[in-house]
C-alpha positions as CSV (number, residue, x, y, z in Angstrom):
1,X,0.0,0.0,0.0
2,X,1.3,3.4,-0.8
3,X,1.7,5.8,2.5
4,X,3.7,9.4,2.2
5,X,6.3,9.1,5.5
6,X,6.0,13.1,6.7
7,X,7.8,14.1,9.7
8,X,6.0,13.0,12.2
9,X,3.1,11.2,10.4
10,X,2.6,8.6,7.5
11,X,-0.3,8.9,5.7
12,X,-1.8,5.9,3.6
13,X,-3.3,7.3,0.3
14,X,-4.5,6.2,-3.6
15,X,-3.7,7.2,-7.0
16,X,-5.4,6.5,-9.9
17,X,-6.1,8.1,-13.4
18,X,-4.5,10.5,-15.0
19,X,-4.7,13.8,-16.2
20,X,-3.4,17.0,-16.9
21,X,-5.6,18.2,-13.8
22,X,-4.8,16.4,-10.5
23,X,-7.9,15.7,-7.7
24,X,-7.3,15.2,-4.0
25,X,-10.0,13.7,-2.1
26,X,-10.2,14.6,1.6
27,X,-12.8,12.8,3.8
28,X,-14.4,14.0,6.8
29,X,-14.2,13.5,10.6
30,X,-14.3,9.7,11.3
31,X,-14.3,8.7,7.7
32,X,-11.5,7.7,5.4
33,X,-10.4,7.8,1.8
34,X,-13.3,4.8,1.1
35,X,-15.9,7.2,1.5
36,X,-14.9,8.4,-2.1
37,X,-15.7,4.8,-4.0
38,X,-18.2,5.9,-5.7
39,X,-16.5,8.9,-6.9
40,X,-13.0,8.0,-7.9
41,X,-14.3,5.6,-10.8
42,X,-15.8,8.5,-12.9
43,X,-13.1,10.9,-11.7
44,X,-10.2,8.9,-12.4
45,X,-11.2,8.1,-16.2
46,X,-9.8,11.7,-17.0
47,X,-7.9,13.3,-14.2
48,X,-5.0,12.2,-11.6
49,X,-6.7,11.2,-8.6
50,X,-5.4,10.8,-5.0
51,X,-7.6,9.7,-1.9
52,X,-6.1,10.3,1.0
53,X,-6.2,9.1,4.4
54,X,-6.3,11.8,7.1
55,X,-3.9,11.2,10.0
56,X,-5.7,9.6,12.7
57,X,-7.9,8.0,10.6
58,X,-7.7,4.8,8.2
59,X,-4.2,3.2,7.5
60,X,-2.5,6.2,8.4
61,X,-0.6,6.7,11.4
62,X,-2.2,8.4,15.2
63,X,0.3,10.6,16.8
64,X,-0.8,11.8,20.1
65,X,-1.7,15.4,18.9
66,X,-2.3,17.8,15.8
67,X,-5.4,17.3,15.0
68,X,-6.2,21.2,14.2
69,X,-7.2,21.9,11.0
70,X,-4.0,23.7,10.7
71,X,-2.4,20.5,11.3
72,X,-4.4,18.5,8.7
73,X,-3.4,20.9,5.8
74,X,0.1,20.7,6.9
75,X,-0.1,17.1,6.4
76,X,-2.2,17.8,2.8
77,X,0.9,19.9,1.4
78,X,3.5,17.2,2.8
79,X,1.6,14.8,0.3
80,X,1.6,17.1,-2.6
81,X,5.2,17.8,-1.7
82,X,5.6,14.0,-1.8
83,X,4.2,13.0,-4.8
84,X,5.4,16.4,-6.8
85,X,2.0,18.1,-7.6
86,X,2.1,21.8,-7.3
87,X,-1.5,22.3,-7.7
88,X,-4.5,20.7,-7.4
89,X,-8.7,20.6,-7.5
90,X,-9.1,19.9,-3.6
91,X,-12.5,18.2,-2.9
92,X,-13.8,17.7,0.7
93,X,-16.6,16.5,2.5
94,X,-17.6,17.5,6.2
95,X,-14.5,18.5,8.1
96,X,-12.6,17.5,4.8
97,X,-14.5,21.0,3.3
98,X,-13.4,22.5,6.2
99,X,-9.8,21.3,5.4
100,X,-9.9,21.7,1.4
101,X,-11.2,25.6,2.2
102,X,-8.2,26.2,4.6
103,X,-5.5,24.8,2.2
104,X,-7.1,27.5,-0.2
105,X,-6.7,30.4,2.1
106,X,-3.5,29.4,3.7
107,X,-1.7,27.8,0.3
108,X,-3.7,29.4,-2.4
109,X,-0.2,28.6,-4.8
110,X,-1.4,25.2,-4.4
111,X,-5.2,24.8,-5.3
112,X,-6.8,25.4,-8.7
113,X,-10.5,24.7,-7.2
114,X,-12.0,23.9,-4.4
115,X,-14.7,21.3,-3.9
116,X,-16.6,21.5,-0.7
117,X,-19.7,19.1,0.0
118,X,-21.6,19.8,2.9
119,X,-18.7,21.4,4.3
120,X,-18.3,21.7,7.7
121,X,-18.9,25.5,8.5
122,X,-21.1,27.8,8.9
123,X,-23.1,26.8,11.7
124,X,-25.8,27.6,14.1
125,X,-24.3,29.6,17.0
126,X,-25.6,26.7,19.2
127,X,-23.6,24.1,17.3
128,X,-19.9,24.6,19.2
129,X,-21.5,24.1,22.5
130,X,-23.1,21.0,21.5
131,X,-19.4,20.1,19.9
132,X,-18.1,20.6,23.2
133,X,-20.5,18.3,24.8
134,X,-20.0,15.3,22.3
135,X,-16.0,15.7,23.4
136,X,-16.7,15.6,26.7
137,X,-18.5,12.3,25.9
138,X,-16.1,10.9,23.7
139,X,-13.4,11.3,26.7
140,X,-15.5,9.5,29.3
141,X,-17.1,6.9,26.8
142,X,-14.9,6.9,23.6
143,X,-15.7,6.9,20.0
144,X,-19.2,5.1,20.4
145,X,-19.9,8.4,22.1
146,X,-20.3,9.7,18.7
147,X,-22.5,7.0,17.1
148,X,-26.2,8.4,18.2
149,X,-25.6,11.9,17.1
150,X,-25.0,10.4,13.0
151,X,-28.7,10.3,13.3
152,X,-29.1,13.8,12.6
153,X,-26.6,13.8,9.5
154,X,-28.7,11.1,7.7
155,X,-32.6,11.4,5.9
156,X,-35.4,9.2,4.9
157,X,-32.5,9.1,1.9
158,X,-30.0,7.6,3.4
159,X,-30.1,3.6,2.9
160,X,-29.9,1.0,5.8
161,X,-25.9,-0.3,4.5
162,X,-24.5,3.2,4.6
163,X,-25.8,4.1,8.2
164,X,-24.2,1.1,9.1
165,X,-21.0,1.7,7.0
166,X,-20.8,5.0,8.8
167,X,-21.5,4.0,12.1
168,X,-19.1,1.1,12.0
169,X,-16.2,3.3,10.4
170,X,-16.2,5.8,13.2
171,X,-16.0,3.0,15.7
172,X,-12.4,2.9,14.3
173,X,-11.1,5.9,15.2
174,X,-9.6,6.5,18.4
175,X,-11.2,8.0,21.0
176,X,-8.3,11.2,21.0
177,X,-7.8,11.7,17.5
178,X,-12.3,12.4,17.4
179,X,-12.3,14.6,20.3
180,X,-9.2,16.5,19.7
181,X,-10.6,17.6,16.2
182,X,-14.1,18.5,17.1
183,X,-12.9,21.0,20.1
184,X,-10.1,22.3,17.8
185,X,-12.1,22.6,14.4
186,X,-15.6,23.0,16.0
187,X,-14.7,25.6,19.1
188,X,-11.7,27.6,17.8
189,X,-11.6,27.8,13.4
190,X,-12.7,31.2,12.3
191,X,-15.6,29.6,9.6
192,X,-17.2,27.2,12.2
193,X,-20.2,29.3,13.4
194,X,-22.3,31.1,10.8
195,X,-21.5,35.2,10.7
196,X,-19.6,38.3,9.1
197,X,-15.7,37.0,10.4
198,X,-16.9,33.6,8.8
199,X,-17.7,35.3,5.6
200,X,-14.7,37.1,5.2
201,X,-12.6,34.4,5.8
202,X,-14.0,32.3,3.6
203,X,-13.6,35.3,1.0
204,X,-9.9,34.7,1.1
205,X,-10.4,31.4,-1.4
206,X,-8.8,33.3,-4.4
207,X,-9.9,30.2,-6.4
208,X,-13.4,28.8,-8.0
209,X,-15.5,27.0,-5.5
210,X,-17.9,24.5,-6.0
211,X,-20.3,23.9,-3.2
212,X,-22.9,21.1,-2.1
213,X,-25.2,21.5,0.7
214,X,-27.7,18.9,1.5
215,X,-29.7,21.7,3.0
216,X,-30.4,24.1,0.3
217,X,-31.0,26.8,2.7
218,X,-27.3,26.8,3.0
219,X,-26.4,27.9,-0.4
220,X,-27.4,31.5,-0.5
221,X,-25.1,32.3,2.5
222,X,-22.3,30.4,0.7
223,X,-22.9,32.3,-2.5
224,X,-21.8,35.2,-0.4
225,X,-18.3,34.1,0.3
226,X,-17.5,33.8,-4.0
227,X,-14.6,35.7,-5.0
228,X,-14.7,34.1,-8.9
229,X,-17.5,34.1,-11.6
230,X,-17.1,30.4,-12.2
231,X,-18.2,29.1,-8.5
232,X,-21.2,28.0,-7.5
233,X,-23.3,26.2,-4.9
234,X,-25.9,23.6,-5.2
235,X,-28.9,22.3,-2.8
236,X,-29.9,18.5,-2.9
237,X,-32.7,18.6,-1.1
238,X,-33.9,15.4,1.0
239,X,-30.4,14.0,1.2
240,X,-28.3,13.5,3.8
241,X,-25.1,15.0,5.0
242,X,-23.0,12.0,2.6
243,X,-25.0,13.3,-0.5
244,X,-22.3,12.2,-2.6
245,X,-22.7,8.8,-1.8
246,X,-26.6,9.2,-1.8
247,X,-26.9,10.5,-5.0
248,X,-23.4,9.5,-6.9
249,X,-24.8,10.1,-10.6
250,X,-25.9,13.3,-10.1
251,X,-22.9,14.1,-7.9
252,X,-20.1,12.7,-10.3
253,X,-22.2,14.4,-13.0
254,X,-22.2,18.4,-11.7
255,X,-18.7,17.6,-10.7
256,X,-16.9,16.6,-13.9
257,X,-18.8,19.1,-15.7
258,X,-17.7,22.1,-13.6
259,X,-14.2,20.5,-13.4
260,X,-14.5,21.3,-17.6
261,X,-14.1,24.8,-17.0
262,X,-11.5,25.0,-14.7
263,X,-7.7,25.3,-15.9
């Protein structure tokens, strides 16, 4: 299997296609580089294609700390570094939107688009409390503490085998590497909690987005945040927070079109 050995981290990750235009998929919090199998066939027929494994998470390595976004998009530049791929389409779901939207901000030399599907931003006010509390829960009863509250991510969409697929996946991850990332990326990045310092951080992606929400609500606020004429957001309404596995076709289709138009 190939891995990227970083300084203090190895991170397991894919490659497939090719292309003149190179794809990094980023997963989200308690995932891993799987959750893109329905997307990296169609992807891959024309483009580069690397699925990565977060640190923490997967067949990558679980140092003790750095699990701040910051950290995460350190690790994301050690693999481009790694493999020699100055710039990329960075796609990200959940936490991995998060991530893919920070490389852009921070490393803007780096990303030619970003890809963010129900990215993890934006939120009630409410929502970093309630971050805090699943945490604390995680410490005293360890990643299971996390199980119930996927209930709220999924619909009436979501079928029976990916529930369980989620659920189980999550069960994986230790108990540090989940807790550490939700106080760190839910109580202290500057997008988490929907307002004006959100917006205007978010304006700092010099480079065409392309946006997903599951709630179409969402979109308008996003639209807010675009700094090129070629980005966009989209609403799927009725599915659930893993959209692009809930409705791959459509997914794979708005993608690869709007990955036409971006050199």
């Amino acid at each position: 299997m190939p891995f990227a050995d970083l300084d203090e981290v190895k991170l397991f990750y894919s490659d497939d296609g090719a292309g003149e235009t190179a794809l990094l998929l980023v997963h989200g919090l308690g995932a891993d580089s799987h959750d893109w199998i329905f997307t990296i066939p169609a992807l891959s027929a024309s483009h580069r294609v690397v699925a990565v494994d977060l640190r923490g998470h997967g067949h990558s390595t679980t140092p003790a700390s750095g699990y701040a976004v910051d950290d995460y998009v350190a690790d994301l530049v050690g693999l481009l570094d790694h493999l020699g791929i100055e710039r990329v389409v960075a796609v990200g779901h959940s936490l991995g939107g998060t991530i893919v939207a920070h490389l852009a901000v921070e490393h803007p030399g780096r990303v030619l688009g970003v890809v963010e599907v129900d990215p993890a931003y934006g939120y009630d006010a409410a929502w970093p409390a309630a971050f805090q509390q699943v945490a604390d829960a995680i410490d005293e009863q360890g990643a299971a503490a996390t199980v119930p509250g996927l209930a709220a991510f999924w619909t009436d969409e979501t079928p029976p085998a990916l529930r369980c697929w989620h659920a189980r996946k999550t069960l994986t991850v230790p108990a540090h590497v989940l807790a550490d990332s939700m106080r760190e990326w839910g109580l202290r990045h500057p997008a988490t909690v929907l307002n004006e310092d959100a917006r205007l951080w978010l304006t700092r992606r010099n480079a065409p987005v392309l946006a997903f929400y599951a709630d179409p609500t969402r979109t308008a606020w996003e639209e807010k945040t675009f700094t090129t004429t070629n980005s966009s957001a989209i609403g799927y309404p009725g599915a659930g927070h893993w959209l692009h596995q809930e409705r791959p076709e459509a997914f794979n289709e708005h993608l690869t079109t709007w990955l036409d138009n971006i050199h």
